[in-house]
PLY file of the C-alpha trace (Angstrom):
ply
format ascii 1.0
element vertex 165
property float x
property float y
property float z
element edge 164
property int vertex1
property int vertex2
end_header
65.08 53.85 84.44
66.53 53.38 80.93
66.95 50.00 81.49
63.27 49.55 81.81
62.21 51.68 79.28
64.49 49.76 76.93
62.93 46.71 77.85
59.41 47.39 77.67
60.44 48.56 74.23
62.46 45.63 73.12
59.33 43.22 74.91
56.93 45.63 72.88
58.83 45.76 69.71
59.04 41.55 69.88
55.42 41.38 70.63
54.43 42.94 67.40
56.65 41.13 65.69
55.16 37.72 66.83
51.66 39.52 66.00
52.60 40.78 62.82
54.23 37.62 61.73
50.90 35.28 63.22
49.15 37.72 61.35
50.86 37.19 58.09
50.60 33.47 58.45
46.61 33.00 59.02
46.32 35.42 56.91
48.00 33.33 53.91
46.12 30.15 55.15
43.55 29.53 52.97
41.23 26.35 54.10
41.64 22.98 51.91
38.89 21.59 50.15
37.19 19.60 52.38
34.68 16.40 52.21
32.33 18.15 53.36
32.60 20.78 50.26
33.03 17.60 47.91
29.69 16.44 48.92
28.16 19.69 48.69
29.17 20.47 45.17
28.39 16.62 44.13
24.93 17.22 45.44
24.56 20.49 43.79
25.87 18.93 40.36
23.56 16.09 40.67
20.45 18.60 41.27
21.84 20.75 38.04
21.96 17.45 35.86
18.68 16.62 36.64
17.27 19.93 35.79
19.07 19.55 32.08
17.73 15.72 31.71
21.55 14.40 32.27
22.63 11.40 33.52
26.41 11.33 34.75
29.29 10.94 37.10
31.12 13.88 39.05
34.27 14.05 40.48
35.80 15.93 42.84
39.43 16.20 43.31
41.48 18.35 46.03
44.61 20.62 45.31
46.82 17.33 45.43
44.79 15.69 42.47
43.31 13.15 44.94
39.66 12.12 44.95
37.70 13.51 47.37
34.09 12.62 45.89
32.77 10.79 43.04
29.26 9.72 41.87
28.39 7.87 38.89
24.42 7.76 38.26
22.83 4.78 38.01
21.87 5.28 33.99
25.08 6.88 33.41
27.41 5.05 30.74
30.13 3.80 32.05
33.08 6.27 30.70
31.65 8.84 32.13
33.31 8.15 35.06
36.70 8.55 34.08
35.70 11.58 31.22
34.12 13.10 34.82
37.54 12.45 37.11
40.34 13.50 33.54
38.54 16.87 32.70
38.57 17.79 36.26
42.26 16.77 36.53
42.84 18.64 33.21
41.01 21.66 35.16
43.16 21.64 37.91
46.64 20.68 36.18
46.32 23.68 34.23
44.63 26.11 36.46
41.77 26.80 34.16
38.57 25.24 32.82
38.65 22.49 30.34
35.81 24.71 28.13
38.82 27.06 27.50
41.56 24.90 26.65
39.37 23.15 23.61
40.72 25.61 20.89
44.27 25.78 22.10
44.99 21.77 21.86
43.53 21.58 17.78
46.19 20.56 15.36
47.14 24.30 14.90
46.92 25.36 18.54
49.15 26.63 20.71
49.12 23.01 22.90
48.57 20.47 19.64
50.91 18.62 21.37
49.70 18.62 24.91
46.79 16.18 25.36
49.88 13.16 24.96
52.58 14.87 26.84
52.09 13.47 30.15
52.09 10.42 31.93
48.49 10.74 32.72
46.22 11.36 30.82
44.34 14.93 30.06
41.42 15.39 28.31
40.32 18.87 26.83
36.49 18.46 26.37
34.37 21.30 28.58
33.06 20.16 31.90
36.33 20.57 33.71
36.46 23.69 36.46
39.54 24.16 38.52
38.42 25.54 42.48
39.60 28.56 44.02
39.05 29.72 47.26
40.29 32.72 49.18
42.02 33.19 44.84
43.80 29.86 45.78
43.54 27.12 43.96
41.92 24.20 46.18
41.16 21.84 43.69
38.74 20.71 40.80
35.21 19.35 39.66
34.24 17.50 36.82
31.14 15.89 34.98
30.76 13.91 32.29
28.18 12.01 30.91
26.10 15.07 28.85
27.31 17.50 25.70
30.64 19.41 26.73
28.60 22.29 26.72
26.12 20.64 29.57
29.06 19.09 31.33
30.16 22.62 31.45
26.94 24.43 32.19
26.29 21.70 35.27
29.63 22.42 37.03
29.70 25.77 37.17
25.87 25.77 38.65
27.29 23.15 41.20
30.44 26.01 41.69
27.75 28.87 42.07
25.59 26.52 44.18
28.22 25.90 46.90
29.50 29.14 46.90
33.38 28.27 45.73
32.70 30.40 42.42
0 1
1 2
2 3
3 4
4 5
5 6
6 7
7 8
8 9
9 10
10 11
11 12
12 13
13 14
14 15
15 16
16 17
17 18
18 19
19 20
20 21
21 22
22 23
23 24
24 25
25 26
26 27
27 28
28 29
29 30
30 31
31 32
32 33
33 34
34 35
35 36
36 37
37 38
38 39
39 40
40 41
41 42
42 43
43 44
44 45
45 46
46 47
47 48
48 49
49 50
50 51
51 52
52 53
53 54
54 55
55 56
56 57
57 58
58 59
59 60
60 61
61 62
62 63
63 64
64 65
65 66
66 67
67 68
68 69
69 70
70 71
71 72
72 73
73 74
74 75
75 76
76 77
77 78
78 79
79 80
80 81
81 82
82 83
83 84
84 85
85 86
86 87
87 88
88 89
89 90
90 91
91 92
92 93
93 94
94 95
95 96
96 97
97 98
98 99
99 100
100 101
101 102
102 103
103 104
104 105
105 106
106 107
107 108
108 109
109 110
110 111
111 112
112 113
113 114
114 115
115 116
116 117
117 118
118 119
119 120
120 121
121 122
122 123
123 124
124 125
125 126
126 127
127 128
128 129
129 130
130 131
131 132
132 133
133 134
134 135
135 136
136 137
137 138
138 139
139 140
140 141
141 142
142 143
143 144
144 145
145 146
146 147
147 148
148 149
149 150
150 151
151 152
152 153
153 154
154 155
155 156
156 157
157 158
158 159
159 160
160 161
161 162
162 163
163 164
């Protein structure tokens, strides 16, 4: 009768370990960006521009830095394509919006030196926004084509729009 017992405990004592750890693991699984979420906050950053008279491009990039979405308006200037698809690398290089890092990267800021440190390029004007989801980060968004201060204003309605805020 021991025997059993000690069985049923060792099968019962394995079976909450298996539990416990496939617990642990979808529990530290957060879900990727998807294109489906791209799309979404494109849309919503497209409505938001409109509303402020903008013309632009957005870009969406997952946790890798790869583009997942991108739309350039037809009356948009050119460079705001690649302004859009640098701040939101910036965003998500750095783990923080591109609106915050502005001060920090003037001659006598902390980064001064930052903006030409890397291999590709960064670029510290506001309209950057990293993504988080789950408090991971999942990747970025980025406009550009209006004032930093609209660029910045337009992301983070597209952010609140698609619930990733």
């Amino acid at each position: 009768m021991s025997t059993t017992s000690s069985a049923t405990t060792s099968s019962a004592t394995t079976s909450s370990a298996t539990t416990s750890s496939a617990t642990t693991t979808s529990a530290s699984t957060v879900r990727p960006l998807t294109t489906r979420d791209a799309e979404g906050l494109i849309d919503a950053a497209v409505r938001a521009a409109e509303g402020l008279g903008v013309r632009g491009s957005v870009t969406v990039l997952d946790a890798g830095g790869h583009l997942l979405g991108f739309r350039r308006d037809d009356a948009a200037v050119l460079i705001s394509g690649e302004t859009s698809t640098r701040k939101a690398y910036t965003a998500l290089q750095l783990d923080t919006p591109t609106a915050d890092l502005v001060e920090l990267v003037r001659p006598d800021g902390l980064f001064h030196t930052l903006p030409t440190a890397l291999d590709r390029p960064l670029l510290f004007l506001a309209g950057g926004v990293p993504l988080h989801r789950d408090g991971r980060l999942i990747g970025a968004i980025g406009f550009g084509g209006g004032a930093p201060e609209q660029d910045h204003r337009i992301v983070t309605a597209a952010i609140a729009e698609a619930d990733l805020a």
